[in-house]
C-alpha positions in Angstrom: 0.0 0.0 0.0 1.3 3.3 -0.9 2.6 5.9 1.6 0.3 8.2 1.9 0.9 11.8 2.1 0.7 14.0 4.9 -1.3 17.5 3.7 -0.4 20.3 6.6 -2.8 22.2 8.2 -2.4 25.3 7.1 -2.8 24.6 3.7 -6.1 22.3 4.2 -8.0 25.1 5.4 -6.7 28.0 3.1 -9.7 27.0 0.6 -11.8 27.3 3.6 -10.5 31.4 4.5 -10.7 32.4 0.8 -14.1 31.0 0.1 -15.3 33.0 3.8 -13.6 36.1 2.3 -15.6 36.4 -0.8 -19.0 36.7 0.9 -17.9 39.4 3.1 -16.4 41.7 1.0 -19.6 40.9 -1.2 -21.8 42.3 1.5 -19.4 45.6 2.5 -19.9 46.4 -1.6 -23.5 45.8 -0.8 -23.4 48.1 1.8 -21.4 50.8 -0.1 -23.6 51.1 -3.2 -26.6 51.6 -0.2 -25.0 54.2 1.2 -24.1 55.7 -1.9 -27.6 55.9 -2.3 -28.9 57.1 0.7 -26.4 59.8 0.1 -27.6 60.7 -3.2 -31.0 60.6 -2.4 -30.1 62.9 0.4 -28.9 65.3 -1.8 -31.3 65.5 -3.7 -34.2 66.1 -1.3 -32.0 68.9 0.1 -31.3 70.4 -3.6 -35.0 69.9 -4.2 -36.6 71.7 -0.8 -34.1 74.5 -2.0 -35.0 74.7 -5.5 -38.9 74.3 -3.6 -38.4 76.8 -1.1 -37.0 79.6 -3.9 -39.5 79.6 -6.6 -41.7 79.6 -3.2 -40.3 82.7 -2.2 -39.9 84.0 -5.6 -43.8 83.4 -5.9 -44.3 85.2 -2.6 -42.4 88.5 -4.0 -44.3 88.5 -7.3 -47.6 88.5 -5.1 -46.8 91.2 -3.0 -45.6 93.3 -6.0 -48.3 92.9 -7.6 -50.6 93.3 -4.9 -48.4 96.9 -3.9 -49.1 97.9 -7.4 -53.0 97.1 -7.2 -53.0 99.0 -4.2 -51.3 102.2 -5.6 -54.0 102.5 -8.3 -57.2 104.8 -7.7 -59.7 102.8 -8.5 -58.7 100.4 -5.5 -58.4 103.1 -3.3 -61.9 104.2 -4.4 -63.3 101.0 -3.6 -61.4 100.5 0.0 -63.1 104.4 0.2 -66.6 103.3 -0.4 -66.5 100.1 1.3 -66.2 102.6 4.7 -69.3 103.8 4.9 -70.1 106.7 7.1 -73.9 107.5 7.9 -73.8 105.0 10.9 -71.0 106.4 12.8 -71.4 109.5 15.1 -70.5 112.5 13.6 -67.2 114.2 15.3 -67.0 118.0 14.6 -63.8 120.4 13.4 -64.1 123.7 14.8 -61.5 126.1 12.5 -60.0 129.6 13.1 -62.1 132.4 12.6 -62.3 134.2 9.2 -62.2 137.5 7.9 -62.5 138.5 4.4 -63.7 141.8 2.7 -66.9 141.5 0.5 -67.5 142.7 -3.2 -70.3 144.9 -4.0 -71.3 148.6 -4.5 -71.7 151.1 -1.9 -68.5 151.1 -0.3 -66.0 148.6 1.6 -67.9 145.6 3.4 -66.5 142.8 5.1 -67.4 139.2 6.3 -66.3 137.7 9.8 -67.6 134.0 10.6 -66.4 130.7 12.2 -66.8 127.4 10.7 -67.4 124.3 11.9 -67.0 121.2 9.9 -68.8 118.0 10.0 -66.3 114.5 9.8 -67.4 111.0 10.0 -63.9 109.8 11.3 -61.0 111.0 13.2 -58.6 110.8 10.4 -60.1 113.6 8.7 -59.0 115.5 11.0 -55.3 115.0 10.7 -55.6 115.1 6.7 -57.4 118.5 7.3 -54.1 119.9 9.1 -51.6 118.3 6.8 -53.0 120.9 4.7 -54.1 123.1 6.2 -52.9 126.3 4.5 -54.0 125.0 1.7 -57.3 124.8 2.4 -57.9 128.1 4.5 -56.4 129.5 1.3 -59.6 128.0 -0.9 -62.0 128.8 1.9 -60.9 132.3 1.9 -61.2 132.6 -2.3 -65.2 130.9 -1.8 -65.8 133.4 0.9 -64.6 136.3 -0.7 -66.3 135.5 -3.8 -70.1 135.9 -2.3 -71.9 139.5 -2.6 -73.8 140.5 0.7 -77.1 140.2 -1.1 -76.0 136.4 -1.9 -75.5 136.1 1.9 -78.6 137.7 3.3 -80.5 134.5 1.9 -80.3 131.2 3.8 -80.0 129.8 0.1 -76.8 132.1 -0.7 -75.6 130.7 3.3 -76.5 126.9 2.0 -74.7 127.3 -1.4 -71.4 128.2 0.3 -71.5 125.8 2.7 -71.7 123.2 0.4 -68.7 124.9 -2.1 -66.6 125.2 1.2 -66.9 121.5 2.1 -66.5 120.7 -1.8 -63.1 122.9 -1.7 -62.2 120.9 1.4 -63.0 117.9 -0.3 -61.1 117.9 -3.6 -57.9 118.5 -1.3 -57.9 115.3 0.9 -60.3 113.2 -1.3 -59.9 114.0 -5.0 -61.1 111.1 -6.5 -64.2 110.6 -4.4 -64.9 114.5 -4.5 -65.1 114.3 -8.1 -67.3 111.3 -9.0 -69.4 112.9 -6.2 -69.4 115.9 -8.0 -69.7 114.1 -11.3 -73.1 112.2 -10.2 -74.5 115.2 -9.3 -75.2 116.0 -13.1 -74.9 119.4 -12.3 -75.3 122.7 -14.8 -72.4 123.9 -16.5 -72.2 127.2 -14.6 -72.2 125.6 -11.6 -69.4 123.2 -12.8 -67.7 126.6 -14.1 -67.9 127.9 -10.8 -67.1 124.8 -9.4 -63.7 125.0 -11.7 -63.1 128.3 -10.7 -63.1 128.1 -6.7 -60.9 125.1 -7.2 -63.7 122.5 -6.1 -63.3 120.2 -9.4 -60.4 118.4 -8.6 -57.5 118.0 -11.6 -55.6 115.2 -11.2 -55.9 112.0 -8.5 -53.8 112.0 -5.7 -51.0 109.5 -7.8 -51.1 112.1 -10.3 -52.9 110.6 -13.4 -55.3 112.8 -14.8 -58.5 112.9 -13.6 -61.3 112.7 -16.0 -61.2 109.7 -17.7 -60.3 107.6 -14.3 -63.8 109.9 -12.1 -66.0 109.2 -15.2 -65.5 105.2 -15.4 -65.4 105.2 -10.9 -68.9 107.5 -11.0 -70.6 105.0 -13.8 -69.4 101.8 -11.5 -69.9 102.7 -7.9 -73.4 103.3 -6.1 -74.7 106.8 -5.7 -72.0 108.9 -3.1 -73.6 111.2 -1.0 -72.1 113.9 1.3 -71.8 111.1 3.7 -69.5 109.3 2.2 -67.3 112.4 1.4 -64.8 113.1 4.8 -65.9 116.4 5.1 -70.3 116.1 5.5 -71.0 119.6 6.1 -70.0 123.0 7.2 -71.5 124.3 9.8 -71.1 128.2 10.5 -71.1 128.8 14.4 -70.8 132.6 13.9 -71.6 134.9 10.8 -71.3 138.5 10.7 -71.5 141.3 7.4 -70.8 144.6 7.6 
């Protein structure tokens, strides 16, 4: 019988390591390629929230632009105007400087002395009225000045220039709403003339675009505007004295 041959150790169970080997660096490949993807897919959800979160913002600026831009025009400033409506609310009252201007008419030098008191529906009238305030004590002045004593003596002639005085008032803080008021009224044209000439008929809005064509299309659109929806209701004269 043959000799047989011894086979050491070590080399009987080198299959054995190699074959144990191959599985394991199988799985840490495995493993790589998964995190590779986790990593990946990572990335991407945090480039995609950016991406998200930009055109979100971007969206965001658009709307507010546009919506700054609505609100800038007059006609949505008309609209926020008329959606306050003021014959529910308790009247608060204005009481002015006293005024003295000299009267035309024959017969000599006469002169007109009276305090005016004006009628508001809110308190923010009030600080409008004294951002311009010169102005308007300027255009009160040029409608008192303008009436004769005979125009006076009448409660009519009294009426008519209380209504131009709040008019003039008016077209200073409220342009737009003065002159569709003005506008629905349908009135004569020498009344508008007058109107014109006291500085009642407002030119130009308050963003400076022309008027006419902006009042017409409000007047034709919005519901009939009384002198309570105007921020100046009446003028009321708490002392009136010719000479």
């Amino acid at each position: 019988m043959a000799d047989e041959i011894a086979i050491p150790e070590e080399a009987a169970g080198a299959p054995a390591s190699v074959a144990a080997a191959a599985p394991a660096e199988g799985d840490a490949t495995k493993k790589s390629k998964k995190k590779l993807i986790f990593i990946i897919l990572g990335a991407v959800v945090v480039i995609g929230g950016g991406v998200g979160y930009y055109m979100y913002s971007q969206s965001q600026a658009e709307a507010k632009r546009k919506q700054a831009e609505l609100e800038a025009t007059p006609e949505y400033q008309l609209k926020k105007q008329m959606e306050f409506r003021k014959e529910n609310k308790p009247p608060r009252f204005i009481k002015m400087d006293e005024f003295t201007v000299n009267l035309p008419g024959r017969g000599g030098e006469h002169y007109l002395q009276t305090a005016i008191v004006l009628r508001t529906g809110d308190a923010a009238t009030e600080g409008k009225i004294k951002n311009f305030l010169p102005v308007i004590r300027d255009k009160i002045i040029l409608v008192l000045s303008s009436r004769t004593m005979q125009e006076l003596a009448t409660v009519d002639g009294k009426n008519a220039m209380a209504k131009e005085i709040a008019l003039v008032i008016n077209s200073i803080i409220e342009p737009q709403l003065t002159a569709i008021y003005i506008l629905q009224q349908r009135l004569e044209s020498a009344e508008l003339a007058n109107l014109e000439r006291i500085g009642a008929v407002p030119k130009t809005t308050t963003a400076g675009e022309r008027l006419s064509q902006t009042a017409i299309e409000a007047a034709a659109q919005y519901w009939k505007v009384t002198e309570m929806d105007l921020p100046v209701q009446g003028v009321l004269f708490d002392r009136l004295v010719m000479q």
